[in-house]
N, C-alpha and C positions, 0 to 999 in steps of 0.2 A: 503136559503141563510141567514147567521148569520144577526140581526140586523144595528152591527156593521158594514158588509160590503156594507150594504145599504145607509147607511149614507153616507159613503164615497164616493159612486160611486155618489150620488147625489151631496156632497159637492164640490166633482172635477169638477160637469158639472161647477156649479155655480161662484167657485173659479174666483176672481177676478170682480166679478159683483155688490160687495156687496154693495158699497157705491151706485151705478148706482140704486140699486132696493129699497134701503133704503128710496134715493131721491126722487123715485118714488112713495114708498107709502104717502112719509111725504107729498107732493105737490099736490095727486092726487085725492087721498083715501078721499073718504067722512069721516065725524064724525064718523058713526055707524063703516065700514069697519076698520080705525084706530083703535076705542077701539074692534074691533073682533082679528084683526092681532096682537097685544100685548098680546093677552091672551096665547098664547103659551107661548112665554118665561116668562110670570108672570108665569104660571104652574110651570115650570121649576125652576126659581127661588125661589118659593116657598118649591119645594123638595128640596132644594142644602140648607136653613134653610140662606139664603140671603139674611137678612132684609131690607139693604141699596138700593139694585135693585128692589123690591117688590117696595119700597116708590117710587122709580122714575118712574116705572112703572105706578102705581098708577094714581100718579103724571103728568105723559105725557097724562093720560088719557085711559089708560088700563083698561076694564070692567071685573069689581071684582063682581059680583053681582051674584045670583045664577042663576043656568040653566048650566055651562061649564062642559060639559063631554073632559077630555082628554083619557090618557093613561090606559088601562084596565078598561074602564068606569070612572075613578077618576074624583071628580071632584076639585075644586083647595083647597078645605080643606082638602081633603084626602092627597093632594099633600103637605100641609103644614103638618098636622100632622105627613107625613114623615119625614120632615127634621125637627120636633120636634122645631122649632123656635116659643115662645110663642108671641112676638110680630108680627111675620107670619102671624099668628093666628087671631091677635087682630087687624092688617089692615087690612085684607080681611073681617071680620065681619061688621069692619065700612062700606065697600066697598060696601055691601049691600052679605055677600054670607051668611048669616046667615041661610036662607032656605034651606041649604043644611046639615048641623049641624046634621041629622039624614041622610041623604041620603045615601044608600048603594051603593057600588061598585059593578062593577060585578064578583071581585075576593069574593067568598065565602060571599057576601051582607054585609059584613064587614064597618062598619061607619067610619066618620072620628075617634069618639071615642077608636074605636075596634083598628084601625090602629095605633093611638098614645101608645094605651097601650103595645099594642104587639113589638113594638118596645123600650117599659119603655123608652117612654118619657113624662115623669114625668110631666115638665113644660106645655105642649102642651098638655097632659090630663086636668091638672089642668084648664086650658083657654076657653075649651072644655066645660067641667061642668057647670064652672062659666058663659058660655053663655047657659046655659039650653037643652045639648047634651043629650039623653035619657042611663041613666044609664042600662034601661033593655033591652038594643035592644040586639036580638041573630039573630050571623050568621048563616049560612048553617048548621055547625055543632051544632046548639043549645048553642052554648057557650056563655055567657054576655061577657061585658069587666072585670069583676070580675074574673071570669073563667082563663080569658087570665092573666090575672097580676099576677095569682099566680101561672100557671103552666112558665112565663117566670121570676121567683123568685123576682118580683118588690113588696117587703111587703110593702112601701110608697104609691107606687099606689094603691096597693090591700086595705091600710088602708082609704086612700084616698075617695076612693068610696062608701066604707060603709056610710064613714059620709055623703056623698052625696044620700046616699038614697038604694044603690045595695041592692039586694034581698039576704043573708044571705043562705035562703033554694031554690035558683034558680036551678035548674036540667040541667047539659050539656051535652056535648058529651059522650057517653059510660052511659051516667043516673049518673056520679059520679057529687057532690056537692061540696061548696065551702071548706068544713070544710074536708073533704075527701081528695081533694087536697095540700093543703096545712100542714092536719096530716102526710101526706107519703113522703113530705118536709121537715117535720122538721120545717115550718116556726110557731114556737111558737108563736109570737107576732101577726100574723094573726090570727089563732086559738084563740087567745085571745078576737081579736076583733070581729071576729064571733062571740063566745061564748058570748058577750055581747050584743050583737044585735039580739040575739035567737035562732041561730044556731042548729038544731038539729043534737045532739050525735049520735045516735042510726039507723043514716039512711042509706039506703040500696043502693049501687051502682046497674048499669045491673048485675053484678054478685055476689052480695052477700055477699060484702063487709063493712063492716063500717069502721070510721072513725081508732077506735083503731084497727083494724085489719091493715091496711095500715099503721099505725105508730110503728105495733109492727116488721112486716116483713122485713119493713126498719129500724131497729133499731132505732130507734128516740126513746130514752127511756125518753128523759126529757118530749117530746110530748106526752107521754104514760101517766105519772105521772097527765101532765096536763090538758088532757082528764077527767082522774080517776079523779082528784080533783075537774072538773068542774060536774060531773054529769054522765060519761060514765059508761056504766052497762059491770063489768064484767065478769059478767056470760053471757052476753046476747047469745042469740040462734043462731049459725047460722048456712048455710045449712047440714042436716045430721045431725041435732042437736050436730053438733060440737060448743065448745066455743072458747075465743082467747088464751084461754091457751094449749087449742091442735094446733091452729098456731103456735107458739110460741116456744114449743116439738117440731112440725114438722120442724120450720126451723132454729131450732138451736138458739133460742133469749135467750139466757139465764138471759141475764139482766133485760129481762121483766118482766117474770117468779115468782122474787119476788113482786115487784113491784103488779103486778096482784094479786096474792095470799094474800097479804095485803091487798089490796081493796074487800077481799070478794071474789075472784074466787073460786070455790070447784077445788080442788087438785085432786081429786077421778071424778069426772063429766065424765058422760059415752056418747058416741056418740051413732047414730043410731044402729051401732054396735058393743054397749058395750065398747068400746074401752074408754081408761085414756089414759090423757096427756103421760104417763110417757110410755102406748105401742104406742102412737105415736113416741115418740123420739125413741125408740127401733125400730121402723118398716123405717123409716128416718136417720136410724143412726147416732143420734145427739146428740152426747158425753157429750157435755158442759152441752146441756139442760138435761141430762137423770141425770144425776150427782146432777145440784141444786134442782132437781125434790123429786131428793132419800136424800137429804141433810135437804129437807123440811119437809119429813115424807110419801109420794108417796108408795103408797102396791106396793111391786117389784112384788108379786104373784097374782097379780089379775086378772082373770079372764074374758074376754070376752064373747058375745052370742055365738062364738062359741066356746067358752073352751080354745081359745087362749091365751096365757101369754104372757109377754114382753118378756120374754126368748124365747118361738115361733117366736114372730115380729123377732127378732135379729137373730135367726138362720136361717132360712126362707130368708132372704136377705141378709145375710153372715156378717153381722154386725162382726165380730169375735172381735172386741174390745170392743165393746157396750155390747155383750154377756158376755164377760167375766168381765167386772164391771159389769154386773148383780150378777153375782154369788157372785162376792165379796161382794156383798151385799146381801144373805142368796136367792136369787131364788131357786125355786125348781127342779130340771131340771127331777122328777120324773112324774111331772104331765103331763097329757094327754089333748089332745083335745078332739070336740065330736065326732071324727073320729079315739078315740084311737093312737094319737101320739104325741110322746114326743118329745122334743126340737131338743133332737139328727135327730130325723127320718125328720125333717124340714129343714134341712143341704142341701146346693146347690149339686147335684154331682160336685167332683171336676173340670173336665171336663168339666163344664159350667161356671167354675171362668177365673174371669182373672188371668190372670201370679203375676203378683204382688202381687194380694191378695190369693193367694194359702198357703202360710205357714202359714198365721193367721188361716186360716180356718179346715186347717190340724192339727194344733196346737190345735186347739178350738173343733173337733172333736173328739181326743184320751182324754181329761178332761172331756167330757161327754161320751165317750164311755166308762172310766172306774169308773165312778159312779154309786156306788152300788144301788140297789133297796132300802137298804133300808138306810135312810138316818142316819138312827140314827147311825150308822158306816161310813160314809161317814167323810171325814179328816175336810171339810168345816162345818159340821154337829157338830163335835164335840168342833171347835173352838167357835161357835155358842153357844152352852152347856157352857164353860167357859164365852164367854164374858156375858152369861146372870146370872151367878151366882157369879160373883168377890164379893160380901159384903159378903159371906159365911165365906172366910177366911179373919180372920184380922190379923194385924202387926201392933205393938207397935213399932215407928218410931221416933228418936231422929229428928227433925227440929232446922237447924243451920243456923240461918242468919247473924251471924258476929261472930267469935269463936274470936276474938280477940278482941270483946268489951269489955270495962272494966264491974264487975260484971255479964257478961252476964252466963245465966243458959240454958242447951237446954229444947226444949218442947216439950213433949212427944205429938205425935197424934197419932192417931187411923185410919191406911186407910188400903184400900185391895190390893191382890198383882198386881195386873192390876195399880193402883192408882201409887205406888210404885214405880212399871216400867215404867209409863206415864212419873214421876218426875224427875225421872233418866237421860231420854232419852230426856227433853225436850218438850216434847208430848202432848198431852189431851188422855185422855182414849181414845178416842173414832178414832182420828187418830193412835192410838197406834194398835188398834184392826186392825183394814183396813190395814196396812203395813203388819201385819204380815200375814192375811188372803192373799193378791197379792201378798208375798214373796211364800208363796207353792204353 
């Protein structure tokens, strides 16, 4: 039977007695009986964050003092820190319940402290503290009230308690830390306070996470930066001797990417097997990130333990877009694995594509089905041949910046024909080349 409909069914017995039983206890009721039978609706008042009926309560003589278990074990600071009222708070201490300031409920052993925070009540934390509530008590799931304020995004409380003494490097639920939670938030200004309090960078969640690993996957790039600038190692190790720059590849973070690589990531950093960032984005088909990878100088043709290329990863898992900016970007689609197969021979049968992605794959099939062996004939081969020798030919090139200045004389430069056509067309060499390489 619902709660609810227990009440009622009781309320109806009672209905109309009320004043009769009220008189009865005011008249009847010893002292102790009196401040025992007020302690319910003080509970109650105290959750409802009813400062004005707390005091009369009080006041009439209602025992405020510790030892009252109500509602799921509560006991009446748990019931205050619900309704988050800080003078709630500050009369029931006077009251005498101050022994209770650490006592656990029996929902998840959870304190008055844990209970205020979890619900970012800010005021009713603070009141907490300042009566000397223990910052490092942990519930059932190992979590502090540190833990709790920042997975419920209260950065005041979470700052809060730092100053008050919380543990920085305390270990919660899952083994993830405070600086872990709060990176994969985005909460910078936490992170900050961590960091100032000793927060360790480099620490390892139950699975093998760090702090920048969680800030890169959620894209939290400014978090990323602020990590790195505090002291975060970006190459650091993690399982499979992957770094976070192969997360990063993997899940498409492109913004990071730089960012990390700045700091020192190796761009080339090989996993347990062999494997670069740039065949992670290939094997994950993560366009954006495969792109600023090759943007940054990333070997399109490098070689994994087992003889895999990125052009492998991408055909291998039908990547057909991914694959095919590979090529545009000089891969080799001649090389072999160490089981003697080429990119081509990596290809889904069609038949195990989906509908949708069947004409990329189809498409991306016939370009490497009709790619010569040898490459130095190859159309992509030979563009390759040109873009690497444009200073060969030069042009004597009239430069006109205002033909209508008075005295003005043109001036002669000296550029190559690549250079020429970059000018013409508005371009950089280098996007001049890429266009025309993804036009055939």
């Amino acid at each position: 039977m619902p709660r609810s409909s227990r009440y009622e069914d009781r309320a109806n017995i009672l209905r109309g007695s009320e004043d009769t039983i009220f008189r009865l206890v005011c008249d009847r009721a010893t002292p102790e009986q009196w401040a025992e039978w007020l302690r319910a609706p003080l509970e109650h008042a105290a959750a409802t964050a009813d400062h004005d009926l707390v005091k009369k309560l009080l006041n009439a003589g209602a025992n405020g003092s510790t030892g009252w278990v109500g509602c799921d074990g509560k006991t009446l600071l748990h019931a205050a820190a619900e309704g988050g009222n800080a003078q709630v708070i500050m009369a029931l201490l006077r009251a005498g319940a101050a022994g209770d300031k650490d006592t656990a409920a029996s929902y998840k052993k959870r304190t008055p402290l844990h209970v205020a925070v979890s619900g970012g009540k800010e005021a009713a934390a603070k009141a907490l503290m300042m009566a000397g509530a223990d910052v490092h008590s942990l519930d059932t799931d190992q979590d502090t009230p540190l833990h709790l304020a920042i997975e419920g995004g209260y950065v005041e409380l979470a700052e809060d308690l730092l100053l008050s003494g919380a543990d920085p490097n305390a270990k919660g639920s899952r083994g993830s830390y405070p600086v872990q939670l709060a990176a994969g938030r985005g909460q910078d200004e936490v992170v900050s306070a961590l960091v100032q309090k000793g927060a360790s960078l480099n620490c390892l969640d139950a699975v093998g996470k760090t702090p920048l690993y969680l800030a890169v996957v959620e894209d939290r790039v400014s978090t990323v930066k602020l990590l790195l600038a505090s002291g975060a190692d970006a190459s650091f190790r993690l399982a499979n001797a992957t770094t976070v720059l192969h997360v990063a590849a993997e899940y498409n973070k492109a913004g990071a990417i730089g960012t990390l690589i700045e700091a020192g990531a190796d761009i080339e950093a090989r996993s347990k097997s062999g494997q670069t960032p740039l065949w992670f984005s290939a094997f994950y088909g993560s366009y954006t990130a495969m792109l600023t990878l090759l943007q940054l100088g990333a070997g399109v043709n490098s070689v994994g333990t087992s003889g895999s290329t990125p052009l492998h990863a991408a055909c291998k898992r039908g990547h057909a877009d991914v694959a095919r900016l590979l090529l545009r970007w000089g891969a080799d689609e001649t090389i072999v694995d160490n089981r003697g197969r080429t990119a081509y021979q990596r290809l889904p049968a069609i038949d195990n594509v989906v509908e949708e992605y069947r004409p990329g794959i189809e498409r991306l099939s016939k370009v490497l089905a009709r790619a010569p062996q040898d490459r130095a004939w190859c159309r992509r081969g030979f563009l390759v041949m040109c873009r690497a020798r444009p200073d060969k030919v030069r042009l004597k090139t009239a430069e006109v910046l205002d033909p209508t200045a008075a005295g003005h004389q043109p001036q002669e430069r000296d550029e190559g024909l690549v250079g020429l056509a970059a000018r013409l067309m508005k371009l950089s060499d280098e996007d001049l080349f890429r266009k025309v390489v993804g036009l055939l």
